[in-house]
N, C-alpha and C positions, 0 to 999 in steps of 0.2 A: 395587306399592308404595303402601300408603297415603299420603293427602294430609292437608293440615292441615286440619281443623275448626275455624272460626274461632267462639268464645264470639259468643250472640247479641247481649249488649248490654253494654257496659261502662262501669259508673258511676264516677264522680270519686275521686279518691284522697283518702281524708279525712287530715291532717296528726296524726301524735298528739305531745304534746310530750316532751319526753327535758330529763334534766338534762345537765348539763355532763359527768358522769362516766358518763355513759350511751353504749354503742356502738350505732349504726346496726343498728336494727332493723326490718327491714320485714316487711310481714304483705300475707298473701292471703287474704280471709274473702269467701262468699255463698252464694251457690243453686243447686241443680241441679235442671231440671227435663226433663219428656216435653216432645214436642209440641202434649199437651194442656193445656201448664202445672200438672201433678203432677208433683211432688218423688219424684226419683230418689234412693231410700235406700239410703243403704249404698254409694252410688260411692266409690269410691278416687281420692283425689288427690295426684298424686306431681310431681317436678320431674323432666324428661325423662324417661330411661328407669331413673332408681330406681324399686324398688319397696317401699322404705317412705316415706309420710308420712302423709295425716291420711284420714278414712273421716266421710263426710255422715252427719248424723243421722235420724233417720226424716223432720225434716222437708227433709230436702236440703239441710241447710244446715252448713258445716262454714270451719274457719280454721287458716291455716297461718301460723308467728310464725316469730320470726329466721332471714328469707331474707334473704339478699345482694342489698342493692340493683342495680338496672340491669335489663338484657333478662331476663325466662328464659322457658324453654319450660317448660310446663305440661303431666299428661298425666290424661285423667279417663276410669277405665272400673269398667262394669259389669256384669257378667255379663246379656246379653241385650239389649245397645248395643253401637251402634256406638263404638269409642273417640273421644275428643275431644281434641284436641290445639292450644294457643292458645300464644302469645307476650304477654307484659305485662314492661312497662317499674316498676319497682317503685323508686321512691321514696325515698332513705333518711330512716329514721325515719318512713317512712309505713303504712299500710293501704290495700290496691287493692281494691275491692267489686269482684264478677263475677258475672254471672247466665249460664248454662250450659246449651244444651239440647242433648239427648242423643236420638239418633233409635235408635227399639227396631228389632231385626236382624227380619227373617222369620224363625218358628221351624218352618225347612223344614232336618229331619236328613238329611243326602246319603245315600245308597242306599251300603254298600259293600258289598264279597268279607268271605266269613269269613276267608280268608288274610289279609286287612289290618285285621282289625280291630283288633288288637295294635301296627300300626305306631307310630299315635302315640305308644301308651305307652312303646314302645320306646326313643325320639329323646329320652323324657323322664326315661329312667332308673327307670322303676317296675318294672319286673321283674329289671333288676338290684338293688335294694333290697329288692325281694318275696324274694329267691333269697339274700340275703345273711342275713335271717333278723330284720331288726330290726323293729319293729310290728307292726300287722297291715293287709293286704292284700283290697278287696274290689273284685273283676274285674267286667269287662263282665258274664262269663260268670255271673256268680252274680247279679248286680244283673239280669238278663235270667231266670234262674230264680225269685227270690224278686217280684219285681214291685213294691217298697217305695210305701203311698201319699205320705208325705213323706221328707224326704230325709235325715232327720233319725231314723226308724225302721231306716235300714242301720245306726244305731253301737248298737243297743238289746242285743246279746250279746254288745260288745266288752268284755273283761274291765280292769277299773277307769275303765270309759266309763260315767256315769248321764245318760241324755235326763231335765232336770227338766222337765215341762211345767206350767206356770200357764196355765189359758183357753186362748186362739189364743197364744201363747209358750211358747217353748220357750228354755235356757239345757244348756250340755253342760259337765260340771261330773264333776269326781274325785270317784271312790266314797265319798270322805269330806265332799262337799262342801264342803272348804275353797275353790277357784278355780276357774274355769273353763277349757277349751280355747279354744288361740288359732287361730284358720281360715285357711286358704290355698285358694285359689280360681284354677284357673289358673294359677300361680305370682305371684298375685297378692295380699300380705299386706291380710286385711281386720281393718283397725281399728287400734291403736295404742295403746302402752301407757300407762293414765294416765288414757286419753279418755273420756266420757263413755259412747261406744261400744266398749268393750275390747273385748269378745267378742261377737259376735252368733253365732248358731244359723248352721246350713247351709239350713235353712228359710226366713231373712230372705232367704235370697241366690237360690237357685236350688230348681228344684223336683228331686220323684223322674225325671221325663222327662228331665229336663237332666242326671242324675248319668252317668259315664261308666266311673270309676273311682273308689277313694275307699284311701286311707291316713291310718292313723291311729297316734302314737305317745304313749303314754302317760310322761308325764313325761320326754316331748322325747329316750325313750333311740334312738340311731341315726337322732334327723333329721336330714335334709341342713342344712348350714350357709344354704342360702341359703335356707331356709323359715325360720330362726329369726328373733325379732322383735316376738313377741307376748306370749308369756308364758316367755319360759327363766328372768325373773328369779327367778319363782317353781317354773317346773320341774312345770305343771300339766299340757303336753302340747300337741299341734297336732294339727289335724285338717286332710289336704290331699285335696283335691276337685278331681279334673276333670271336666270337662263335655262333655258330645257337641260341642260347637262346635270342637275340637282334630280333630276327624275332617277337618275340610274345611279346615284349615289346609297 
């Protein structure tokens, strides 16, 4: 059973003012960093065990607004960290600064059987999905045949999938370029609608090594409900990724 992660250092509540006709708003805004004090991009920050809320921006910094004042548990992960897990007492009508460091896992993949390598996916319902016939579906077994150098070159012949690359950026984006795909990681939604981070690549987040399996549904037809959250408003599609670290779970 995982234990609590207590946030390294925690700054003073700064007071914001509210009118009279104003309800209690309280906010969580700061920083996410390594051990070596670099900004951990693209972590996901949720209140317990939801998984939607808000996604750090490149430079690790991110803020969460109309939370319910008093305790709450806090949950911050990233593909390639250890999760983090805090408690803060939150203010009404306040903002609570937090600085957050995140200790990166050993990138040691556990030895398994070819019979099990299937298991995980199994407990996660990707072959019942595969088998039901809705997206499209790309296995261990093919990601082990093709050898992708980024992670982001497995979606390059999914049909109404285009990789836009700009320099070292990359954006995954509907054949028409109107929107982008929304990313699930784990079953973990990365980014949030609105935010200055809507969509990030599968590149920002994890490498070709770390891919496990990957499902993709173009215009969100036959996603699971509980991966929706990113983009259904506009119906541009998700992209859900798992990663070898689900082996040793």
């Amino acid at each position: 059973m995982r234990g609590f992660v207590l946030l390294a250092v925690l700054l003073v509540a700064a007071s914001a003012g509210v009118g009279a006709q104003a309800a209690p708003n309280s906010g969580l805004s700061g920083i996410v960093i390594d051990l070596l004090d670099e900004p951990v991009r693209f972590a996901v920050i949720t209140r317990g065990d939801e998984n939607a809320g808000t996604t750090a921006d490149e430079d690790g910094r991110f803020h969460l607004t109309g939370l319910r004042p008093g305790r709450t548990l806090f949950r911050v992960r990233r593909v390639g960290f250890e999760p983090v897990y805090f408690e803060v007492t939150l203010p009404e009508a306040s903002n609570v600064e937090v600085r957050i460091r995140m200790h990166q896992t050993a990138r040691v993949i556990p030895t398994v059987e070819v019979s099990d390598i299937r298991e995980p996916l199994r407990r996660v319902g990707f072959y019942e999905r595969m088998a039901a016939g809705s997206g499209h579906f790309i296995t261990p077994e093919y990601l082990e045949r093709i050898r992708p150098l980024r992670a982001s070159d497995v979606l390059s012949n999914i049909p109404n999938v285009v990789v836009d690359r700009r320099g070292n950026r990359s954006r995954i984006m509907t054949s028409n370029y109107k929107c982008e795909y929304g990313l699930v990681v784990d079953a973990v939604i990365v980014g949030e609608p609105g935010s200055r981070v809507r969509t990030t690549s599968p590149d920002d987040v994890v490498s070709a090594n770390d891919l496990y399996a990957v499902e993709v549904y173009p215009r969100n037809r036959g996603l699971p409900a509980k991966f929706l959250g990113m983009s259904h408003e506009d119906g541009c599609g998700t992209v859900v990724i798992w990663t070898k670290g689900m082996i040793a779970r």
